[in-house]
PAGUVO-60090 format. One record per residue (C-alpha): residue in one letter; y negated, z, x negated. Coordinates in nm, 2 decimals, m for minus. Layout:
N
R; a; Y; Z; X
...
***
This chain:
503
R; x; 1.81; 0.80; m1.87
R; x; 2.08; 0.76; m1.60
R; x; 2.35; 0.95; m1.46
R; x; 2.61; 1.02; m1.70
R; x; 2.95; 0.94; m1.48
R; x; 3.04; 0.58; m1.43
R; x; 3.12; 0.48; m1.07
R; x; 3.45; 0.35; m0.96
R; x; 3.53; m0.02; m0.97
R; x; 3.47; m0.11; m0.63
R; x; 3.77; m0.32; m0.47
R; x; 3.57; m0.45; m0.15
R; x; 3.55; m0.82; m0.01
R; x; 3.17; m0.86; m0.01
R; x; 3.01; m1.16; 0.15
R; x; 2.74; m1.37; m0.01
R; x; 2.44; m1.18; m0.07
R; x; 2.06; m1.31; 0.04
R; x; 1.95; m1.50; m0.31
R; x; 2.33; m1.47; m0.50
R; x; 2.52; m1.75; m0.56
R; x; 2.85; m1.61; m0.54
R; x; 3.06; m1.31; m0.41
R; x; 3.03; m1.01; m0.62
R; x; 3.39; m0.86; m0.62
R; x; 3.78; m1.11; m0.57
R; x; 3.99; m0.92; m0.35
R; x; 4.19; m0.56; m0.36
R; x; 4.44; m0.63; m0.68
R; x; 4.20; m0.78; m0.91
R; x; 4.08; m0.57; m1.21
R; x; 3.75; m0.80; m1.30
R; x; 3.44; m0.95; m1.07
R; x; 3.43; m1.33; m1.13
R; x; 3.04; m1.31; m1.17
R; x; 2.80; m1.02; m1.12
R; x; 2.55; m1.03; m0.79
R; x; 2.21; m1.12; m0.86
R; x; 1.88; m0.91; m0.63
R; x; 1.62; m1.09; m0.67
R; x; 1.34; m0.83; m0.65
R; x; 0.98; m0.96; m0.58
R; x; 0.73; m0.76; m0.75
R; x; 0.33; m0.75; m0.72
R; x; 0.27; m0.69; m1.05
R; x; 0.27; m0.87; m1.36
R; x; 0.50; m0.81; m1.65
R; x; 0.47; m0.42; m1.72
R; x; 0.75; m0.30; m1.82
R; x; 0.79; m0.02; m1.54
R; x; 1.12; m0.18; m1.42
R; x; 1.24; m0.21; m1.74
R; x; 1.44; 0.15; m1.68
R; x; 1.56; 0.07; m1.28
R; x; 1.70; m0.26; m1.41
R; x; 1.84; m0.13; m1.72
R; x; 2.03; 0.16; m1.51
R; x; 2.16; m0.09; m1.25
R; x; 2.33; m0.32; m1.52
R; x; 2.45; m0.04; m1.68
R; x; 2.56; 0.20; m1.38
R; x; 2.74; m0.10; m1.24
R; x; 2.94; m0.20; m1.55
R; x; 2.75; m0.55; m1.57
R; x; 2.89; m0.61; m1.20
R; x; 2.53; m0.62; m1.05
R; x; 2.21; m0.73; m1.22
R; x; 1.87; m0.78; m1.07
R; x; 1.66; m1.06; m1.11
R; x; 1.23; m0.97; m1.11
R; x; 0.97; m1.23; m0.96
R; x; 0.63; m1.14; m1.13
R; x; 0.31; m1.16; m1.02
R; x; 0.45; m1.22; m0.62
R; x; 0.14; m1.35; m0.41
R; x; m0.08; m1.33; m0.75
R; x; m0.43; m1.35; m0.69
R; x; m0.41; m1.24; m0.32
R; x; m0.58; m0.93; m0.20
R; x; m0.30; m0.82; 0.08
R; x; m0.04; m0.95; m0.19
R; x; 0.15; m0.62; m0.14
R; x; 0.20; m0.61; 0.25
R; x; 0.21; m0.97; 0.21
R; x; 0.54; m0.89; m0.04
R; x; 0.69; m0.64; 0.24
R; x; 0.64; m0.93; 0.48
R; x; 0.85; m1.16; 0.25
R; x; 1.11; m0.93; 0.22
R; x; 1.15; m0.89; 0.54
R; x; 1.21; m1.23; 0.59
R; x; 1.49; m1.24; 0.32
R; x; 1.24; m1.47; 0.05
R; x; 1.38; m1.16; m0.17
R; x; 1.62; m0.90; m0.18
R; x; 1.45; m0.61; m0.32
R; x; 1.09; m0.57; m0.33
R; x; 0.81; m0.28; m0.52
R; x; 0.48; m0.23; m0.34
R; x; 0.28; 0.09; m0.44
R; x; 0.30; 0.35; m0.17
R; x; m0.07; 0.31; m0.08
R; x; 0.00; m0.04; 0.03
R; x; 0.23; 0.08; 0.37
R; x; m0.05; 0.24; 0.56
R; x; m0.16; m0.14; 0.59
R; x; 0.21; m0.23; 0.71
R; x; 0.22; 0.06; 0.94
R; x; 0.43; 0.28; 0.76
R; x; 0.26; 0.63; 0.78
R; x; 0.52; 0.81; 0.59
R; x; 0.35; 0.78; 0.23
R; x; 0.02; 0.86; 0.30
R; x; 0.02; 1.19; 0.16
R; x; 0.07; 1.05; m0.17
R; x; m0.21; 0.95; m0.17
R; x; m0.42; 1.19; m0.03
R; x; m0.72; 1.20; m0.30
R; x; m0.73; 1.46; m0.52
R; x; m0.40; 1.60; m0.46
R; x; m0.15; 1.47; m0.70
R; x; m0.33; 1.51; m1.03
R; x; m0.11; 1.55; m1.29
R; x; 0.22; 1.35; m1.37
R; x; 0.42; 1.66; m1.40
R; x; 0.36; 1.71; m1.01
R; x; 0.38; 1.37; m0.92
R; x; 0.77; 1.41; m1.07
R; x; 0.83; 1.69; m0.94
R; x; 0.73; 1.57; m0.56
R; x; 0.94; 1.25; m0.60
R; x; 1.24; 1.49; m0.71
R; x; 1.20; 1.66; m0.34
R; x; 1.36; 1.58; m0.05
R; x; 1.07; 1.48; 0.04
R; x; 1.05; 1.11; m0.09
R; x; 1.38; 1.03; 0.09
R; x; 1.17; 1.13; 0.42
R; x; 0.97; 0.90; 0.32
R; x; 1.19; 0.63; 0.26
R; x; 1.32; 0.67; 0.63
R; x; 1.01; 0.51; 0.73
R; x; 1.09; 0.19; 0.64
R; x; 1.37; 0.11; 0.88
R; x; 1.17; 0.08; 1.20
R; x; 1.06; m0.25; 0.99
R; x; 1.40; m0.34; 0.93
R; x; 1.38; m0.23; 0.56
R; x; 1.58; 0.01; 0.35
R; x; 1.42; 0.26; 0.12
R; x; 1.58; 0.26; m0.22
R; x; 1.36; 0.52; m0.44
R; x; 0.98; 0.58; m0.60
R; x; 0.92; 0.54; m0.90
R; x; 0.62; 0.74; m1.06
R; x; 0.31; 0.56; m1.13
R; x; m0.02; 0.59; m1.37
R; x; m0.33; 0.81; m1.23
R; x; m0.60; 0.59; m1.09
R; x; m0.97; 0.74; m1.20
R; x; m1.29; 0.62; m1.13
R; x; m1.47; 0.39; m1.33
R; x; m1.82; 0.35; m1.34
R; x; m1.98; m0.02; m1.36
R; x; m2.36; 0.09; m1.25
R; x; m2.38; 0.44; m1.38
R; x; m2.11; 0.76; m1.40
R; x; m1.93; 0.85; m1.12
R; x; m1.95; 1.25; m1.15
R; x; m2.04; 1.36; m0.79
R; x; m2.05; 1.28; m0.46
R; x; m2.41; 1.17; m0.47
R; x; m2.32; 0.91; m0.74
R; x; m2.11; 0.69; m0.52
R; x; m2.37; 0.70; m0.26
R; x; m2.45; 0.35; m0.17
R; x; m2.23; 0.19; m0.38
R; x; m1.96; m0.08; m0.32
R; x; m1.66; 0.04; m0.47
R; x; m1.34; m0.21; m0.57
R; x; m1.03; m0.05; m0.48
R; x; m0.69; m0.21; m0.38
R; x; m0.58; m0.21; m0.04
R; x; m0.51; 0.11; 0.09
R; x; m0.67; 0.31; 0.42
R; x; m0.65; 0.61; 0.24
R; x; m0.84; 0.47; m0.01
R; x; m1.10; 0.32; 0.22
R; x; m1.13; 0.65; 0.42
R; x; m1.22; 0.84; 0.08
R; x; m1.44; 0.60; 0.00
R; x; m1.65; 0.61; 0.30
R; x; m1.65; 1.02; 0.29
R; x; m1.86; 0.99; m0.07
R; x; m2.05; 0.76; 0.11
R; x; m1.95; 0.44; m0.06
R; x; m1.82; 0.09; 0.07
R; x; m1.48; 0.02; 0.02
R; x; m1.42; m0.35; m0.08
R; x; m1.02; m0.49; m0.14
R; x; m1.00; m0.67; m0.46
R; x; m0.67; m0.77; m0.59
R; x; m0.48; m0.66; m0.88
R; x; m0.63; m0.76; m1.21
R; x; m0.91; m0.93; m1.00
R; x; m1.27; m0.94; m1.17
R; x; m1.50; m0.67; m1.10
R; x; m1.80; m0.79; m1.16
R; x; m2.07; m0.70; m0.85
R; x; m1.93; m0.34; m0.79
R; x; m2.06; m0.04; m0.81
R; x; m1.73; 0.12; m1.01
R; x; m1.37; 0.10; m0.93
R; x; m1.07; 0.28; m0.85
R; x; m0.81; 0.20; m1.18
R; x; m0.57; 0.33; m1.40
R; x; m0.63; 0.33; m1.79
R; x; m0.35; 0.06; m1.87
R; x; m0.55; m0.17; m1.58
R; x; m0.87; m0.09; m1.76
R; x; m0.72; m0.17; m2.13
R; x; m0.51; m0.53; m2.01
R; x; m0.77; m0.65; m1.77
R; x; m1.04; m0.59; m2.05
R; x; m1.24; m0.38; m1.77
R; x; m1.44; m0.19; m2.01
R; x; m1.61; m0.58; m2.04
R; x; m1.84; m0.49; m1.74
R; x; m1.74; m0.11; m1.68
R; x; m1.87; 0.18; m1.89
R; x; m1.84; 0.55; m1.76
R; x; m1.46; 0.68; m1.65
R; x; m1.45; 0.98; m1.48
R; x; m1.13; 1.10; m1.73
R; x; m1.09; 1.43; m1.55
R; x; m1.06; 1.31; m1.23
R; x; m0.77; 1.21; m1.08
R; x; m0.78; 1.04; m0.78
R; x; m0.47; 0.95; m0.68
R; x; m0.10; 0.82; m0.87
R; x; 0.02; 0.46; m0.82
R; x; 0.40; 0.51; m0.76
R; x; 0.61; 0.24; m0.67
R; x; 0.84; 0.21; m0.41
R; x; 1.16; 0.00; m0.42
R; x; 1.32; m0.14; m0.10
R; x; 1.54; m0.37; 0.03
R; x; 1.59; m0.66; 0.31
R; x; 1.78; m0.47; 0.61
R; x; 2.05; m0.76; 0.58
R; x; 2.09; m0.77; 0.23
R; x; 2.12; m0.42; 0.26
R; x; 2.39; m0.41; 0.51
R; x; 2.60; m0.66; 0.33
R; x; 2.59; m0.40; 0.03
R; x; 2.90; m0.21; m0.02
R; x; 2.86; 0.20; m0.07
R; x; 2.89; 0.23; m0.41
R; x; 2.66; m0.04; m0.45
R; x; 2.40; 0.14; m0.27
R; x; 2.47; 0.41; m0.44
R; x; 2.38; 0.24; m0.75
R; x; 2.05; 0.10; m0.64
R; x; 1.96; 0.51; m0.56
R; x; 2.09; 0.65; m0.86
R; x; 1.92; 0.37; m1.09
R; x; 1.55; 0.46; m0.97
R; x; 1.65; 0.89; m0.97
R; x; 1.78; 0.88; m1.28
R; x; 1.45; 0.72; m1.43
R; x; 1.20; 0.93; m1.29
R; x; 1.20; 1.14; m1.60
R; x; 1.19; 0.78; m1.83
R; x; 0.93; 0.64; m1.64
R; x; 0.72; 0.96; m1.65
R; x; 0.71; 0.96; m2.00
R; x; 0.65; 0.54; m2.05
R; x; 0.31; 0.58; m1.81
R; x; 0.17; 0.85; m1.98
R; x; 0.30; 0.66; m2.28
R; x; 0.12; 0.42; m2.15
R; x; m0.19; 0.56; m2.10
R; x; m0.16; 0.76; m2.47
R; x; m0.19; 0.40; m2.61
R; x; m0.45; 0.22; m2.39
R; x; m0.66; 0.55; m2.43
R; x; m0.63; 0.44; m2.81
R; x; m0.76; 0.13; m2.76
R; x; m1.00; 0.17; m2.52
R; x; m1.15; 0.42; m2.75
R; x; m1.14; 0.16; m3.08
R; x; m1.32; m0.09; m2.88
R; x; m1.56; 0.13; m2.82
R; x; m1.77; 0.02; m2.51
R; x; m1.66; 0.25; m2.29
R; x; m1.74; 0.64; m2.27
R; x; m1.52; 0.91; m2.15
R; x; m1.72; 1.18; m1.93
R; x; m1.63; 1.45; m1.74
R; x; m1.74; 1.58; m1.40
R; x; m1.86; 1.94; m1.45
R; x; m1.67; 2.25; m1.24
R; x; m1.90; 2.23; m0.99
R; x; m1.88; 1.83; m0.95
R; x; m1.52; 1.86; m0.92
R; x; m1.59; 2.13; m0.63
R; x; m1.82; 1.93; m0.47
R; x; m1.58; 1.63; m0.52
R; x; m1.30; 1.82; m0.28
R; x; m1.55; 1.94; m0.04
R; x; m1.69; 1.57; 0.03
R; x; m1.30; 1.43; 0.11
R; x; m1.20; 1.69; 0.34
R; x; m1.26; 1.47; 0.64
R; x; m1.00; 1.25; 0.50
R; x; m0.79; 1.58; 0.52
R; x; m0.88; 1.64; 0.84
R; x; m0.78; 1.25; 0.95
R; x; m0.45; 1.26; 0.77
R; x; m0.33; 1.59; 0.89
R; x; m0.38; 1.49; 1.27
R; x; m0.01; 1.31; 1.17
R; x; 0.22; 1.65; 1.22
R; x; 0.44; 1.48; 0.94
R; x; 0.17; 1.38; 0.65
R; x; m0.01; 1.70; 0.69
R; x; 0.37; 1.94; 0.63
R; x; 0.42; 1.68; 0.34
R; x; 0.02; 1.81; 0.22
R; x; 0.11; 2.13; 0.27
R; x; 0.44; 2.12; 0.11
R; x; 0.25; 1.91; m0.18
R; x; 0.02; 2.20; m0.21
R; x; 0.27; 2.45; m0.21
R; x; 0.47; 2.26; m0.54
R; x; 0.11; 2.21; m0.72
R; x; 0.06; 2.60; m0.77
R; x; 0.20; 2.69; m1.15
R; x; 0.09; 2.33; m1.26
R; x; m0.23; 2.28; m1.40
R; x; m0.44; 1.97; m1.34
R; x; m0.38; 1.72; m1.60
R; x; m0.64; 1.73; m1.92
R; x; m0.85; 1.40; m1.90
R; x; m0.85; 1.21; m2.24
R; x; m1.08; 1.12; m2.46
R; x; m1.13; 0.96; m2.80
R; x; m1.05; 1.21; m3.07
R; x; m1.25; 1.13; m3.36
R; x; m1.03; 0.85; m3.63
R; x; m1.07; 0.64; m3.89
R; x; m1.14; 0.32; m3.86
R; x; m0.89; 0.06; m4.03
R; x; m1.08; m0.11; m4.32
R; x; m0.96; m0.43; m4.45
R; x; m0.85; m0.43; m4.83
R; x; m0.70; m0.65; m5.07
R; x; m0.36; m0.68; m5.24
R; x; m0.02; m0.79; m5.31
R; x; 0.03; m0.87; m4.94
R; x; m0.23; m1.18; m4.95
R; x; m0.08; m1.47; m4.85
R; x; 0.09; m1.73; m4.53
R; x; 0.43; m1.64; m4.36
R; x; 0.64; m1.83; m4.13
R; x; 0.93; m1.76; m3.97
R; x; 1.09; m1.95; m3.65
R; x; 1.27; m1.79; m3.33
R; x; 1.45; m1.86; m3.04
R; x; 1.45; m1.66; m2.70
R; x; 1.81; m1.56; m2.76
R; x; 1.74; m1.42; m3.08
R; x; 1.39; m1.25; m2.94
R; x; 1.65; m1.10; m2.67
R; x; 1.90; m0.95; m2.95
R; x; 1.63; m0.78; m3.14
R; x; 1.62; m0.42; m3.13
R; x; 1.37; m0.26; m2.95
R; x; 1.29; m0.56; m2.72
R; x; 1.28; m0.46; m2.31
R; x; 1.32; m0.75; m2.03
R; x; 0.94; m0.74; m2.04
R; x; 0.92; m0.90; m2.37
R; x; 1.09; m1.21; m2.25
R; x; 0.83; m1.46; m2.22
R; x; 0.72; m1.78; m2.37
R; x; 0.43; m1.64; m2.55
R; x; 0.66; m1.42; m2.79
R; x; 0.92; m1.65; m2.95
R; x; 0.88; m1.96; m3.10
R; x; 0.67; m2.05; m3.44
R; x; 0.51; m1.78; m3.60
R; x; 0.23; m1.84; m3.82
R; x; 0.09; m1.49; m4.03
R; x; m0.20; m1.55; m4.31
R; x; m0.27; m1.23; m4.45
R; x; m0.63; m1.19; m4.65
R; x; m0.82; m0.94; m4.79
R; x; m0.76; m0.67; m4.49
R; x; m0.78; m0.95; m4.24
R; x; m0.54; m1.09; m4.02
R; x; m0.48; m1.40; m3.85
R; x; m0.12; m1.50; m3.62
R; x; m0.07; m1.77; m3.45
R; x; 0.25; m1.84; m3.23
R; x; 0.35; m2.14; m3.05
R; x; 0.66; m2.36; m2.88
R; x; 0.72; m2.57; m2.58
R; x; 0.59; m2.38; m2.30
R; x; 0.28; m2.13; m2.49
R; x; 0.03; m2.16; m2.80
R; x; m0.14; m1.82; m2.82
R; x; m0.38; m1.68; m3.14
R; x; m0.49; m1.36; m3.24
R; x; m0.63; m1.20; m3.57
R; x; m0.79; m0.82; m3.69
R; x; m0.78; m0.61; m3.98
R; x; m0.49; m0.47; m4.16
R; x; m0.42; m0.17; m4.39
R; x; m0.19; m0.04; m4.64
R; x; m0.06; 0.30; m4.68
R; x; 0.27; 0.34; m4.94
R; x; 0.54; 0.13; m4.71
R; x; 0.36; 0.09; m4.38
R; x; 0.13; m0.20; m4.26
R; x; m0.10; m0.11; m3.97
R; x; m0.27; m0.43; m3.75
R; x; m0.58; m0.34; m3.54
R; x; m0.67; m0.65; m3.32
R; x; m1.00; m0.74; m3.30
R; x; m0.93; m1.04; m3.04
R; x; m0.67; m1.26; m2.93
R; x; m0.63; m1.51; m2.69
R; x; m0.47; m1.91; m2.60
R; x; m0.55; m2.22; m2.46
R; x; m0.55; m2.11; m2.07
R; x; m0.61; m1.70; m2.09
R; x; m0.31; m1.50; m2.00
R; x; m0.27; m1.08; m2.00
R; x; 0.00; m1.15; m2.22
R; x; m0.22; m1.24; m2.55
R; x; m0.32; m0.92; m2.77
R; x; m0.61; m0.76; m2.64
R; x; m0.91; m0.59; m2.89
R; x; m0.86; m0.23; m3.02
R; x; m0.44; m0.28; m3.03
R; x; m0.29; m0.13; m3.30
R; x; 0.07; m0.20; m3.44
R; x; 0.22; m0.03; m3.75
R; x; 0.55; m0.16; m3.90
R; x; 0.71; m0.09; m4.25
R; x; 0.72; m0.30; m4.43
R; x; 0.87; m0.44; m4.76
R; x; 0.89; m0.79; m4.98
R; x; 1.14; m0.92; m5.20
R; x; 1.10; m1.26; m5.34
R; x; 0.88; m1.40; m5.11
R; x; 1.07; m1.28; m4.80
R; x; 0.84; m0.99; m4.60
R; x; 1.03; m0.81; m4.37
R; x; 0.86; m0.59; m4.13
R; x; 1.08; m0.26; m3.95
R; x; 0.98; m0.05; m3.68
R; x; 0.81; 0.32; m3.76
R; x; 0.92; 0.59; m3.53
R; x; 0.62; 0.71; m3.31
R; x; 0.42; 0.38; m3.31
R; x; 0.39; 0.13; m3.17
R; x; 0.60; m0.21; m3.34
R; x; 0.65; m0.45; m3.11
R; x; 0.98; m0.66; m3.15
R; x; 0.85; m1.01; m3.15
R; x; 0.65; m0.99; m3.48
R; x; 0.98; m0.88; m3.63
R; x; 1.29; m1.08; m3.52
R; x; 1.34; m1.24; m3.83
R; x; 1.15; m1.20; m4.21
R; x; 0.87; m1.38; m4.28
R; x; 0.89; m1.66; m4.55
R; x; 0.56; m1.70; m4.78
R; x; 0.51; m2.04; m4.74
R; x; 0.18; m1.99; m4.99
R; x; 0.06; m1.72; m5.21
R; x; m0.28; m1.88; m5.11
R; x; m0.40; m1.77; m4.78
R; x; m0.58; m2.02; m4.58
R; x; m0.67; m2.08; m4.18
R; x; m0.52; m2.43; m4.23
R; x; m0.20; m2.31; m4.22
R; x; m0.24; m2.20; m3.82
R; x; m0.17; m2.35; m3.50
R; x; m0.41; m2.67; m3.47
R; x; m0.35; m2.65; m3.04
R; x; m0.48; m2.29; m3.03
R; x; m0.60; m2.15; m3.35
R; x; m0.81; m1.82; m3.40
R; x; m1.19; m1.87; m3.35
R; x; m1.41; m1.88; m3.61
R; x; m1.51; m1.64; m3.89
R; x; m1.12; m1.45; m3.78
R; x; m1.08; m1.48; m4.13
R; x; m1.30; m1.41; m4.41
R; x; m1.46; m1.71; m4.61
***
């Protein structure tokens, strides 16, 4: 995922950096770093999973002499949370920081408005190959008239309209309509040229009072969108989310080199990675989306998708008055050809999971700690949170499913249907939830399959290649406690509703 030759261990005097507690390197002679420098990077988002990669390649491309340290969910709730964030950094209350490139505009950083030109970028496979250009590093230049320094763009999911009033195929649809996008003029500018009202909302904000929004499957999915909107646009891309990772000019500065070097290499080397875990990403929430069933796929018709390009060229013609954003359009363009747009998806016609008896029936129990969630295999820093260690409850009857897991900090609950086929268990969730909601709980319509085997009691579940077998359910085997399955085994502080179980 990284680049295969391991720097030189760097023999430099480095002074203390912004948020690290000690000197990264002892001076020219010794062979070993007392402690590795911590960057505290503030990010936006919530737990997602598209650091996982950056992080991972630092640790490793530094050989454990430099590890960074994410703050989720910076300036949650706020609707300028991602200027807000570049403001922060700037004032050293982090090291690093990840905005999406849309959010600059606002911070008066022209150089990444092409990216999101609408329309333009609208298929991953030109998205990577753009950030592979020369032209990102451009880009990145921007930044240091702020007194920032551009470390790299990561690729991000396709953002597509979705319908809350009626489908958004054609200009004439968004006539009229307010329209929830996150703060971007680029956004706002093609919002107004289909005649709509642009309205900020933050991220994972509700959406209830617009006329459609502006998101990306995986946003639709976690945020349980497809509550109050029903028609996405699937063939219409409207513009990627990437990411762009930067750093406080000081903390910077103080940065030896190779260390820099490091920070670079760690986001270039993932492009590929993180290519394939958003549409990964998207594979999967299309999956669910589609077993929830309340939302429908459509697609604008050729002549829409004309009409769509004709209605934003005064947004072209705004952008372009910037000599540099319109030869990054042009040199956009110019990549595109050879690339075809990327196919919308859709919910191919499956079977249902259908709940049915057998040997399975029963309660399991098992008991873990967040060191031993940490050592499982397959577990990424985005699994680290209190909601997915502690004491796991599993009652298993009839084809339905109820889990319950709990500890000190978190008491979350969620139950479905489960199926059988030779040695692999498949769990669809039909709900899940906890005392105070949190996007960590399992949402409706997600499906995880795991082999599966038991021996005396003991049910050991493994992970299947090509599915998705999340780590947590799976850190230790599960003990029957009772061959007798029964609700009153759960959580009493945040058991499963009602009826999650059959009578």
């Amino acid at each position: 995922m990284g680049a295969s030759t391991r720097p030189v261990v760097l023999l430099t005097v480095m002074a203390v950096l912004a948020g690290c507690g000690s000197p990264v390197f002892n001076k020219v002679g010794d062979s070993q770093p007392r402690h590795p420098v911590v960057l505290t990077l503030a990010n936006f988002n919530g737990i997602t999973g598209e650091l996982d990669g950056f992080t991972g390649n630092v640790w490793r491309l530094s050989g454990g002499t430099m590890r960074i340290a994410i703050k989720y969910r910076w300036r949650h709730g706020q609707v300028n949370d991602e200027t807000g964030l570049i403001s922060d950094v700037k004032a050293g209350k982090a090291d690093l920081g990840v905005v999406g490139s849309r959010a600059w505009d606002s911070a008066g950083v022209t150089s990444f408005r092409a990216l999101g030109a609408p329309l333009l970028i609208d298929s991953y496979a030109l998205q990577e190959r753009v950030l592979r250009s020369p032209m990102t590093g451009q880009m990145l230049a921007g930044l240091r008239p702020l007194g920032l320094a551009g470390i790299g763009v990561l690729p991000g999911p396709l953002r597509k309209p979705l319908g809350i009033t009626h489908p958004l195929l054609t200009p004439a649809d968004y006539a009229g309509l307010k329209i929830g996008v996150q703060q971007s003029l680029v956004a706002d500018a093609t919002m107004n040229a289909l005649g709509a009202t642009p309205v900020w909302f933050p991220g994972a904000g509700p959406i209830t009072g617009f006329g459609g929004v502006e998101q990306q499957i995986s946003s639709i999915s976690g945020n349980q969108y497809d509550k109050v909107g029903k028609y996405l646009t699937a063939n219409v891309n409207l513009w990627p989310r990437p990411l762009v990772l930067f750093a406080n000019g000081k903390t910077w500065a103080k940065l030896a080199p190779a260390q820099r070097r490091i920070l670079t290499q760690a986001v270039t080397g993932d492009l590929a990675a993180e290519t394939n875990v958003v549409r990964g990403n998207e594979r999967a929430d299309t999956a669910i989306l589609c077993r929830r069933g309340r939302l429908r796929f459509l697609d604008a018709s050729p002549a829409g998708l004309v009409a769509l390009r004709r209605a934003v060229q005064p947004v072209y013609a705004q952008l372009e008055r910037d000599p540099q954003t319109r030869r990054y359009i042009r040199q956009i363009q110019a990549m595109r050809r050879g690339i075809p747009a990327e196919a919308g998806p859709d919910c191919a016609p499956a079977a249902r999971p259908t709940g049915t008896s057998g040997t399975l029936d029963g309660v399991y129990r098992f008991t873990d700690t967040a060191a031993q969630l940490r050592a499982a295999p397959g577990t990424t820093a985005g699994d680290m949170m209190p909601e997915n260690y502690g004491t796991w409850t599993l009652v298993l009857d009839r084809g339905h499913f109820a889990t319950t897991q709990e500890d000190s900090q978190a008491c979350t609950w969620g139950y479905g249907t489960f199926t059988i086929k030779g040695n692999k268990i498949e769990w669809l969730f039909t709900d899940g939830g906890a005392p105070t909601p949190d996007p960590a709980t399992n949402k409706p319509g997600e499906d995880f399959i795991y082999g599966w085997s038991l021996y005396r009691g003991v049910l050991t579940l493994s992970p299947v290649t090509g599915a998705i077998s999340p780590s947590n359910f799976r850190v230790k085997p599960w003990a029957r406690i009772s061959t007798t399955p029964s609700a009153r085994f759960l959580s009493k502080r945040c058991p499963p509703p009602a009826g999650a179980l059959p009578p």
